[in-house]
VEXMARTOR-523990 format. One record per residue: residue number from 1; x, y, z of N, C-alpha, C, O, CB in turn. Coordinates in steps of 0.1 Angstrom, whole numbers, always signed. Glycine has a CB too. Layout:
BEGIN
     n    n.px    n.py    n.pz   ca.px   ca.py   ca.pz    c.px    c.py    c.pz    o.px    o.py    o.pz   cb.px   cb.py   cb.pz
   NUM       X       Y       Z       X       Y       Z       X       Y       Z       X       Y       Z       X       Y       Z
...
This chain:
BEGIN
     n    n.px    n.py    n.pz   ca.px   ca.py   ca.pz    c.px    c.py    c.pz    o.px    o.py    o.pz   cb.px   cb.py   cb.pz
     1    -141     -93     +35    -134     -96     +22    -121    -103     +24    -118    -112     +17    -132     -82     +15
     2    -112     -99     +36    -100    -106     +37    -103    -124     +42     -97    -134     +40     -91     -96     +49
     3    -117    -121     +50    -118    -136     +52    -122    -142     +44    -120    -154     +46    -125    -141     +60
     4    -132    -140     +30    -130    -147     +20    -118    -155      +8    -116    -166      +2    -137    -140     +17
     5    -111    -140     +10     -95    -148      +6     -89    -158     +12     -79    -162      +7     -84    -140      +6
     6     -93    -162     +23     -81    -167     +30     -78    -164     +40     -70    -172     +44     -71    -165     +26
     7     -82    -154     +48     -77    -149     +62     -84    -156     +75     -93    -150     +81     -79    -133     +63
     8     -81    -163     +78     -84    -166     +94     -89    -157    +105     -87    -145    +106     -73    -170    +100
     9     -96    -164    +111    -101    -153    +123     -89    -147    +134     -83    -156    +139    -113    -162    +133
    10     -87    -138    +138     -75    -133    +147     -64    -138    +144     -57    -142    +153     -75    -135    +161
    11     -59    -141    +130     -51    -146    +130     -40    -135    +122     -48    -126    +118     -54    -158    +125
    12     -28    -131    +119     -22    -121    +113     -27    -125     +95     -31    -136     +90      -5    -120    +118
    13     -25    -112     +88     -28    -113     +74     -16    -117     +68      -6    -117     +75     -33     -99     +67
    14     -16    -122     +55      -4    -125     +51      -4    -114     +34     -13    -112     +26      -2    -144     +50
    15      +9    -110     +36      +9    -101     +23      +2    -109     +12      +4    -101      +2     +25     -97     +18
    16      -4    -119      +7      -4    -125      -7     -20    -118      -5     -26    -110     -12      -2    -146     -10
    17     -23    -124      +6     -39    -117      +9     -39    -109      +8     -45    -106      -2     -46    -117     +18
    18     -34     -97     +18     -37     -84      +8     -38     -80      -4     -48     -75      -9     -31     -78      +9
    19     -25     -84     -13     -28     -81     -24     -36     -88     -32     -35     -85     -44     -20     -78     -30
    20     -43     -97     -29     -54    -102     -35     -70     -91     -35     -78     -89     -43     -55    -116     -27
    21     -68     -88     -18     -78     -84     -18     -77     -71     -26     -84     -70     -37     -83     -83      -5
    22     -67     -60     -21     -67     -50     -31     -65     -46     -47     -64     -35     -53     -61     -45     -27
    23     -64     -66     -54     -70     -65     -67     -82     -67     -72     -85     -69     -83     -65     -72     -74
    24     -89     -68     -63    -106     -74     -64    -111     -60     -63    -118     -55     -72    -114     -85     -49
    25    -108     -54     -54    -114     -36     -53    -109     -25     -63    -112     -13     -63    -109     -29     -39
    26    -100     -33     -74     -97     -26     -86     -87     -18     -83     -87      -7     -89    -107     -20     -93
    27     -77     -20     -73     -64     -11     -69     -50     -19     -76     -46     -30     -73     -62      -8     -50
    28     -47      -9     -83     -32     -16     -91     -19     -12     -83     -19      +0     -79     -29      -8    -109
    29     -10     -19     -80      +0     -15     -77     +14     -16     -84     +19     -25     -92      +0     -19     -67
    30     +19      -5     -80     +33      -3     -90     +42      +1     -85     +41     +11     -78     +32      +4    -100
    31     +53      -5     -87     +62      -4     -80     +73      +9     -82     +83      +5     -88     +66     -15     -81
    32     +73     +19     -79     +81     +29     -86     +93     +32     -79     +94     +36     -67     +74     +41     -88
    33    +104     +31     -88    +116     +38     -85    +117     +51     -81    +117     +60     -90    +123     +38     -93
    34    +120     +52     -67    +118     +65     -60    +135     +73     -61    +146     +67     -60    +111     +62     -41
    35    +131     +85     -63    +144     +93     -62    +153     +97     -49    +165     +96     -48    +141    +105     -67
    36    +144    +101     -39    +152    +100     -24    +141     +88     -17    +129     +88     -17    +152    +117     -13
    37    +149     +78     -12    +140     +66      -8    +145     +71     +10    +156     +74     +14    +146     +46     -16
    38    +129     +71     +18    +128     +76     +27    +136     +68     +40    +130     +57     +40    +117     +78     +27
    39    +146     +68     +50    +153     +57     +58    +140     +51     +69    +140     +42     +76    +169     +64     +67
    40    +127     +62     +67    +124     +59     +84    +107     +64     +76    +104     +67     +65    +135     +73    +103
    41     +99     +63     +87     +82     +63     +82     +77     +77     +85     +67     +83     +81     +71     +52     +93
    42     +89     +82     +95     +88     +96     +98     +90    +107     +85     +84    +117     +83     +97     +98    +109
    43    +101    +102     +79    +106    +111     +67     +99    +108     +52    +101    +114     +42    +123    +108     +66
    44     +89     +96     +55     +78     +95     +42     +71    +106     +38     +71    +109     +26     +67     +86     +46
    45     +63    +114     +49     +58    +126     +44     +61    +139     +42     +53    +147     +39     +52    +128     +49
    46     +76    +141     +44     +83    +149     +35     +87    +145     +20     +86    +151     +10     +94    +151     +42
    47     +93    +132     +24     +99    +129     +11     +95    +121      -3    +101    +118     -13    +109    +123     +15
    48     +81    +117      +1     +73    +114     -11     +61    +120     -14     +53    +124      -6     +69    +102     -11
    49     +61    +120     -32     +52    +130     -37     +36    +128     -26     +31    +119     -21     +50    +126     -55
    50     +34    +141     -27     +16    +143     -15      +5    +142     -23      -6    +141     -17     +13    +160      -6
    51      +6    +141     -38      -8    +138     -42      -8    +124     -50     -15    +124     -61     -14    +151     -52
    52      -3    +114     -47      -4    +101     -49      -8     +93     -37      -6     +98     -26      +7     +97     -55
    53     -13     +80     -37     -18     +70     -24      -2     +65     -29      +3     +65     -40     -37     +56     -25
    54      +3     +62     -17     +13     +52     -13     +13     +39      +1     +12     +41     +13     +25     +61     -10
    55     +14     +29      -7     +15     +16      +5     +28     +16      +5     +36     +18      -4      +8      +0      +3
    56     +30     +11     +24     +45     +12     +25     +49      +1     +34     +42      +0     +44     +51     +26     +32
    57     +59      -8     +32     +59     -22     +37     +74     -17     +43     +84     -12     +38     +57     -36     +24
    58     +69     -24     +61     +81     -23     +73     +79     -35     +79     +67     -37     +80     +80     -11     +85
    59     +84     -42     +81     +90     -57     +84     +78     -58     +93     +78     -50    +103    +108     -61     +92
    60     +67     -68     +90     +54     -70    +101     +46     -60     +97     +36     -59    +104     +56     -69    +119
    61     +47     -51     +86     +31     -42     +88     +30     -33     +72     +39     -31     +64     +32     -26    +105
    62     +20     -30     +72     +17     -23     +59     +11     -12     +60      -1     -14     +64     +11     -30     +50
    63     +15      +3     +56      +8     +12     +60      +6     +24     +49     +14     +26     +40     +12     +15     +71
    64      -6     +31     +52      -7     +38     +38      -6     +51     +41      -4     +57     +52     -21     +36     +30
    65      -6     +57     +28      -2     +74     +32      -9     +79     +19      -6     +75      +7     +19     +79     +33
    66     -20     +89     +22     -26     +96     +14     -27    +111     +16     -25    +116     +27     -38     +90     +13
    67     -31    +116      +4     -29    +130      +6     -15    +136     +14     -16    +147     +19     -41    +134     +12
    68      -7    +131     +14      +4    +135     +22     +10    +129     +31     +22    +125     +32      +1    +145     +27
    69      -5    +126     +44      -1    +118     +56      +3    +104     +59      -3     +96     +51      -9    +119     +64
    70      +8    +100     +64      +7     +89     +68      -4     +84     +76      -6     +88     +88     +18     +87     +74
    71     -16     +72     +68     -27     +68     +76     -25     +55     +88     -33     +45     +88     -38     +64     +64
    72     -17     +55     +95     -14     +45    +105     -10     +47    +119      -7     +59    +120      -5     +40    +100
    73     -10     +41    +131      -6     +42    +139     +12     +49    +142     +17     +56    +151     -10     +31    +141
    74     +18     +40    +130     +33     +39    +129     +36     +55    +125     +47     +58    +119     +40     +25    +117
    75     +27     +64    +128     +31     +77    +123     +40     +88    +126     +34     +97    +131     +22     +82    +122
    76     +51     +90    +126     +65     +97    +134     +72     +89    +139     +81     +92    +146     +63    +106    +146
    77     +70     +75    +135     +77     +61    +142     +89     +59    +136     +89     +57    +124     +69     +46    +139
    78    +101     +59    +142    +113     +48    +131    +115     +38    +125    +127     +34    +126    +120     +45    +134
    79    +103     +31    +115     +98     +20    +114    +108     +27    +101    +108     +38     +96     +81     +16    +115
    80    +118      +9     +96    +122     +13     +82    +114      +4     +72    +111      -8     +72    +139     +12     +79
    81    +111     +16     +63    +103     +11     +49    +114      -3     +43    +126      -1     +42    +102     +27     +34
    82    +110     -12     +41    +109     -23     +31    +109     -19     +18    +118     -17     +10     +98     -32     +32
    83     +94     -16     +18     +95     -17      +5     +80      -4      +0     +71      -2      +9     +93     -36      -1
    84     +79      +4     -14     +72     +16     -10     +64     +11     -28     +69      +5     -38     +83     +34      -6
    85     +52     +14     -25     +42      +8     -38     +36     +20     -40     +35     +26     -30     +30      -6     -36
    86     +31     +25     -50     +20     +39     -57      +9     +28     -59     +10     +17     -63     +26     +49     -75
    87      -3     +36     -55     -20     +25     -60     -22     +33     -72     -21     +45     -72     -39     +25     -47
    88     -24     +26     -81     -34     +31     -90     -42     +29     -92     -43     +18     -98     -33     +32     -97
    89     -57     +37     -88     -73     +33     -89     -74     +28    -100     -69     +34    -109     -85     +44     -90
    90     -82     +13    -101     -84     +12    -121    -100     +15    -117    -106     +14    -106     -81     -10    -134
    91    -105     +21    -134    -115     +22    -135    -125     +10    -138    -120      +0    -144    -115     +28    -142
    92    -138      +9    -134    -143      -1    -140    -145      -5    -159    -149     -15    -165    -154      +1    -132
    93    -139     +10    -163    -140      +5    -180    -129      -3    -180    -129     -14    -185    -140     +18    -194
    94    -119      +1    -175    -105      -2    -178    -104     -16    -174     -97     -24    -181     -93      +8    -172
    95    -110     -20    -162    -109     -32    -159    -121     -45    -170    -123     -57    -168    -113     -31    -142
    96    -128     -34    -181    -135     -44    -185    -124     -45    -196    -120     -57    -197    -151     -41    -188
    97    -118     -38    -206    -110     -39    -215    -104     -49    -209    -109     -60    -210    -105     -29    -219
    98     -91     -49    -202     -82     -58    -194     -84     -73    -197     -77     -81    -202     -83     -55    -180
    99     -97     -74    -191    -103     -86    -194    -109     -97    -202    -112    -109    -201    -108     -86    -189
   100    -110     -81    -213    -115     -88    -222    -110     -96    -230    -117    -102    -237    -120     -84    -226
């Protein structure tokens, strides 16, 4: 799917691509104003809500955190968040309204 957008073979992704791809699979993102914003990747799973998906952007990487954990390598890492996004699943009705 990423090489249909646009992605090259071994080549790094570029954020546009991503979020391209993860608007085709019907994932919304939103940007929410967080109340304690976490300094490090380690303090993400304390400090953001545990029953939402969160993507979390650190200079070179993008990583997700569901149900609580952090799903990435960078996990207990001192990686500082950029920037921190909530997914919201759309439905396929919702995506037909939208469009229509």
């Amino acid at each position: 799917m990423f090489e249909a957008c646009g992605r090259r073979h071994r080549c790094r992704t570029k954020h546009a691509t991503t979020w391209e791809v993860l608007r085709l699979l019907g994932v919304r993102l939103e940007h929410q104003p967080i109340w304690r914003n976490p300094k490090t990747v380690r303090r993400c799973e304390t400090e953001l809500c545990s029953d939402k998906v969160w993507l979390i952007r650190t200079s070179g990487h993008l990583l997700a955190m569901v149900n609580g954990k952090v799903e990435c390598w960078t996990k207990g890492r001192l990686h500082r968040p950029i920037g921190i996004l909530e997914c919201v699943f759309v439905t396929n009705r919702a995506r037909k309204i939208r469009n229509a």
